[in-house]
C-alpha positions as CSV (number, residue, x, y, z in Angstrom):
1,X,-45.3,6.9,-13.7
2,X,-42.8,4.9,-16.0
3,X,-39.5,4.6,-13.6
4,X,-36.2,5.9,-15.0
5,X,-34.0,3.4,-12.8
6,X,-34.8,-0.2,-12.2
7,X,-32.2,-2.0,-10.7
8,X,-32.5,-5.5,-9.8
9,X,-31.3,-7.4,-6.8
10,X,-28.8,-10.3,-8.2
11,X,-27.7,-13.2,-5.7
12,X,-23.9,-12.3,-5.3
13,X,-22.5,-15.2,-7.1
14,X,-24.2,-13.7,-9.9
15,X,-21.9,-10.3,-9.7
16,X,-19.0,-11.6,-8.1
17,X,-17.9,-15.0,-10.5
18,X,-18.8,-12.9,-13.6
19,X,-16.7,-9.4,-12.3
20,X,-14.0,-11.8,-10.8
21,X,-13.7,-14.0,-14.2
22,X,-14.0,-11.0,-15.7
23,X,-10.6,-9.4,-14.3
24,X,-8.9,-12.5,-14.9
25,X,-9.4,-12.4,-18.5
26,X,-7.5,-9.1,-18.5
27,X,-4.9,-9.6,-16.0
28,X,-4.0,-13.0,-18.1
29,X,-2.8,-11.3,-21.2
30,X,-1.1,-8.5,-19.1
31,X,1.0,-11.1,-17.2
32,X,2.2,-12.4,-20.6
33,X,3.2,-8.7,-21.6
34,X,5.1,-8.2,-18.9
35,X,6.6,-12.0,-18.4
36,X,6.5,-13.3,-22.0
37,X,10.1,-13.1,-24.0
38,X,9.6,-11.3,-27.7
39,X,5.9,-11.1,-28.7
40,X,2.9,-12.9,-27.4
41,X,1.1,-16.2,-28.0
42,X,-2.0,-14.0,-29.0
43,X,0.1,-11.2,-31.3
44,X,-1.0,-13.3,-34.5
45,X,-4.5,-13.1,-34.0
46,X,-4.0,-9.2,-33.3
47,X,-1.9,-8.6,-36.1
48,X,-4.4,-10.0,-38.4
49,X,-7.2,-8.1,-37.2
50,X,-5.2,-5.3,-37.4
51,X,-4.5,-5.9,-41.1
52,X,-8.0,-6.3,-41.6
53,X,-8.7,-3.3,-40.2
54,X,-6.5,-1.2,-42.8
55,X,-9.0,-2.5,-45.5
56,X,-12.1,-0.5,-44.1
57,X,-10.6,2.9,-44.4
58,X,-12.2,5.2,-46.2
59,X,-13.2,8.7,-45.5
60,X,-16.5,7.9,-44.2
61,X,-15.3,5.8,-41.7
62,X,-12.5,8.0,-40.8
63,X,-15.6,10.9,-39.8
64,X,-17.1,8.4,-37.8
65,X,-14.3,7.4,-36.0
66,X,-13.0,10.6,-35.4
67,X,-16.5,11.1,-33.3
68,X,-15.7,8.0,-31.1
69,X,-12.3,8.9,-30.3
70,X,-13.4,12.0,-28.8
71,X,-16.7,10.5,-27.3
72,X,-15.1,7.1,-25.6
73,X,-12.7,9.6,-23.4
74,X,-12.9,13.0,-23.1
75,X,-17.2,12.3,-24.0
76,X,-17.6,10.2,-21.4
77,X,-15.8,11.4,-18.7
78,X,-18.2,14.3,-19.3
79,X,-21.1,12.2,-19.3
80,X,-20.0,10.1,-16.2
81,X,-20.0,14.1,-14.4
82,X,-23.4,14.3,-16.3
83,X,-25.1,11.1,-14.8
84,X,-23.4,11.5,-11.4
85,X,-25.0,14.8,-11.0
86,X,-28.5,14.0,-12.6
87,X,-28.4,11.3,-9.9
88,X,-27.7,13.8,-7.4
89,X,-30.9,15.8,-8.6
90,X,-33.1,12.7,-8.7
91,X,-32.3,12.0,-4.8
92,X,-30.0,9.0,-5.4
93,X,-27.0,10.1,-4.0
94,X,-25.3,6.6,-3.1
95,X,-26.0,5.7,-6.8
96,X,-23.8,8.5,-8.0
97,X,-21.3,7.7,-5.8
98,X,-21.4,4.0,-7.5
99,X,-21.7,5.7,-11.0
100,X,-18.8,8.0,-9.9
101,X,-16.5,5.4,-8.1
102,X,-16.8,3.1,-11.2
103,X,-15.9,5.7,-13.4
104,X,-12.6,7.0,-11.4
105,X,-11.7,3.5,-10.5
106,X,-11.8,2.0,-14.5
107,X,-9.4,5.2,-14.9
108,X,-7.3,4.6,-12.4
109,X,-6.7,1.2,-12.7
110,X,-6.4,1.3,-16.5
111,X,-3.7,3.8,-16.5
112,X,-1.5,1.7,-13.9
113,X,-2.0,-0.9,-16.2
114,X,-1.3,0.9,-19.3
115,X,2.5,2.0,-16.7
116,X,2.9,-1.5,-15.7
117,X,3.0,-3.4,-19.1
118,X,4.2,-0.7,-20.4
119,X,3.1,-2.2,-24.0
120,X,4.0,-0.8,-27.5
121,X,0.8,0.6,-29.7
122,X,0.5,-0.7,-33.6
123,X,2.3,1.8,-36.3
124,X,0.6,4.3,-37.8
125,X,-2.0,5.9,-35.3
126,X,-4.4,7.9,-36.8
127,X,-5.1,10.2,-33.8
128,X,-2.9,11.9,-31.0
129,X,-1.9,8.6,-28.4
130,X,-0.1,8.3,-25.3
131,X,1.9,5.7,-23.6
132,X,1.2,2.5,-23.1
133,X,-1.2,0.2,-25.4
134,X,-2.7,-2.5,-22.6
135,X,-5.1,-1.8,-21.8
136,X,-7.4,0.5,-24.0
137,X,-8.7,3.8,-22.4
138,X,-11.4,4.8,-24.8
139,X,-12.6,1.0,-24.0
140,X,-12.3,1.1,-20.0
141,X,-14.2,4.5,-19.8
142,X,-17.4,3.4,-22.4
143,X,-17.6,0.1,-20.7
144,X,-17.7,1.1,-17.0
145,X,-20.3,4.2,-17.9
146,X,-22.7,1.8,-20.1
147,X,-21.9,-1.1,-17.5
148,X,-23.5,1.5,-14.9
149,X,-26.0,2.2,-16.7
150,X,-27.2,-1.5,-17.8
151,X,-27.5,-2.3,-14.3
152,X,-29.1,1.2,-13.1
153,X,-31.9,1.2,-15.7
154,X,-32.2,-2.5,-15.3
155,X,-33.9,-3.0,-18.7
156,X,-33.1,-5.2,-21.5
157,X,-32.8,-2.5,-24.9
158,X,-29.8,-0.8,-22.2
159,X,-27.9,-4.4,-22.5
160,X,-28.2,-4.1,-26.2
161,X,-27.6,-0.3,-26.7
162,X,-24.5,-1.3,-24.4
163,X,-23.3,-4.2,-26.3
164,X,-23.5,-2.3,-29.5
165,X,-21.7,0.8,-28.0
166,X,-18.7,-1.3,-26.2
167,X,-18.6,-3.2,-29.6
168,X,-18.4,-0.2,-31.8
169,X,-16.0,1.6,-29.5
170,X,-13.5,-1.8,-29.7
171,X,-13.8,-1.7,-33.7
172,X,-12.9,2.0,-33.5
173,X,-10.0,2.0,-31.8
174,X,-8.4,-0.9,-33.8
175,X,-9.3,1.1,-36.7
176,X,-7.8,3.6,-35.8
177,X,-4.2,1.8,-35.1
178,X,-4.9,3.2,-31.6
179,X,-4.8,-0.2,-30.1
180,X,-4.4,-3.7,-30.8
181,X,-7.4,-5.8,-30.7
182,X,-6.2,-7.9,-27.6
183,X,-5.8,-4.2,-26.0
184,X,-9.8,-3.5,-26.5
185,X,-10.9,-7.1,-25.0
186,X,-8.8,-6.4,-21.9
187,X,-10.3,-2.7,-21.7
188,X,-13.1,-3.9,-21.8
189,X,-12.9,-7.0,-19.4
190,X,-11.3,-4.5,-16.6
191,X,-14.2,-2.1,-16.6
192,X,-16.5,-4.4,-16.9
193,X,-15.2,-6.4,-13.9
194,X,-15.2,-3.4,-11.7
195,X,-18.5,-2.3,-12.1
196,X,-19.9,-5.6,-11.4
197,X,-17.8,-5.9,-7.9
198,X,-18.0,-2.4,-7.1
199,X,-22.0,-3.0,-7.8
200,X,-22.0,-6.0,-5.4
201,X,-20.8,-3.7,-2.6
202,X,-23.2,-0.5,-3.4
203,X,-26.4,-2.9,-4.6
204,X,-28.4,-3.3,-1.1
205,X,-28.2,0.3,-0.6
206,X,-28.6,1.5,-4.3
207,X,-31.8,-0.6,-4.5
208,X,-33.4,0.8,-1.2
209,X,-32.2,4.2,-2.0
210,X,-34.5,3.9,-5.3
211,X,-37.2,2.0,-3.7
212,X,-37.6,4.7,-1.3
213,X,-37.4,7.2,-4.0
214,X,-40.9,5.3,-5.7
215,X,-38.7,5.6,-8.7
216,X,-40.0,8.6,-9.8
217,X,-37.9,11.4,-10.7
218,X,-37.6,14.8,-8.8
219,X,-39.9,17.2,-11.2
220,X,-42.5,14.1,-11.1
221,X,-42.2,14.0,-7.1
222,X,-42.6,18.3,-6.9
223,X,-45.7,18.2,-9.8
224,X,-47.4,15.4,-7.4
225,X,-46.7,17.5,-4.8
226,X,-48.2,20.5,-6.2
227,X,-51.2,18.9,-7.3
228,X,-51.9,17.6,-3.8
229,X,-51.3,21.0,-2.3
230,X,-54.0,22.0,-5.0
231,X,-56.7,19.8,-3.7
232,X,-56.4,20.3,-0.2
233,X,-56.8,24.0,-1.1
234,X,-59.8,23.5,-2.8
């Protein structure tokens, strides 16, 4: 039986420096918003990727990014329900409270954030936005959900679907004029940085819970089950 979820015990410092580096590479730029006098040392380099970022419109790309909008929020809030719940099902409940903590606490922290700095968004949004451009939303909630799932399916193709899906979700919202590009990088940094601590706290009991659980997943567990009832009543 191939297991679904793999993860891997880490020595702390291996969760803890990266999450903790992690959250200081977006709580740097935010203490520039809110301290810093007229724009910031890094509004250059975010101006000219956003002026890139005008030349690749085309209605093509405008289809596909109207997809990610709605999948990097309101998608994966539904699929952060979806995996807490399959987790449930597979008899890992304390890993769907980590999946589920990380989730609500990425949200919550980003929209204090996104209060606190209080930042302007680039002109000329090309879907519905609300208040506050630092740090991105659509960026926090893919992050933290393919974070989780990197480190719950503890295989390497999950790192590179992740990667390409935090990358694409970053590109999509500067193409959109949702966010400036230091916006996504701090989205991202945040959620990443979470899930990483919140991971250092739940990994012990997240890795016994699976052990215990022989990896397999609950229909595998009641088919074994049925076939051993079978042979005992032959």
């Amino acid at each position: 039986m191939i297991r679904v979820l793999l993860p891997r015990q880490r020595p702390s410092w291996q969760l803890v420096t990266p999450g903790v580096l992690l959250l200081c590479a977006f709580a740097v730029p935010a203490a520039m918003l809110l301290t810093g006098q007229g724009e910031p040392a890094f509004n250059a380099v975010d101006t000219t990727w956003q002026a890139y970022s005008f030349t690749l419109h085309s209605p093509f790309w405008d289809s596909v990014n109207a997809i990610l909008n709605w999948a990097g929020y309101a998608g994966i809030l539904a699929f952060h329900v979806v995996l807490a719940i399959a987790l449930l099902v597979w008899q890992r409940p304390m890993a769907a409270v980590f999946a589920a903590t990380s989730g609500i606490t990425a949200l919550a922290l980003t929209q204090l954030a996104k209060a606190a700095v209080g930042r302007d968004r680039p002109q000329g949004a090309r879907v519905l936005t609300d208040t506050g451009s630092y740090p991105s939303g659509h960026v926090s909630a893919t992050t933290a959900f393919l974070v989780v799932l990197v480190i719950l399916i503890g295989r390497w193709w999950m790192k590179l679907l992740a990667a390409i899906g935090v990358i694409a979700m970053m590109v999509s919202r500067t193409y959109l004029s949702a966010h400036w590009l230091s916006d996504v990088l701090g989205g991202a940094c945040l959620a990443a940085g979470v899930v990483l601590l919140l991971w250092w706290r739940f990994r012990d009991i997240c890795i016994k819970e699976n052990a215990e659980a022989d990896g397999k997943t609950i229909w595998a567990a009641r088919a074994l089950q049925r076939r051993q009832a079978a042979e005992r009543a032959e």
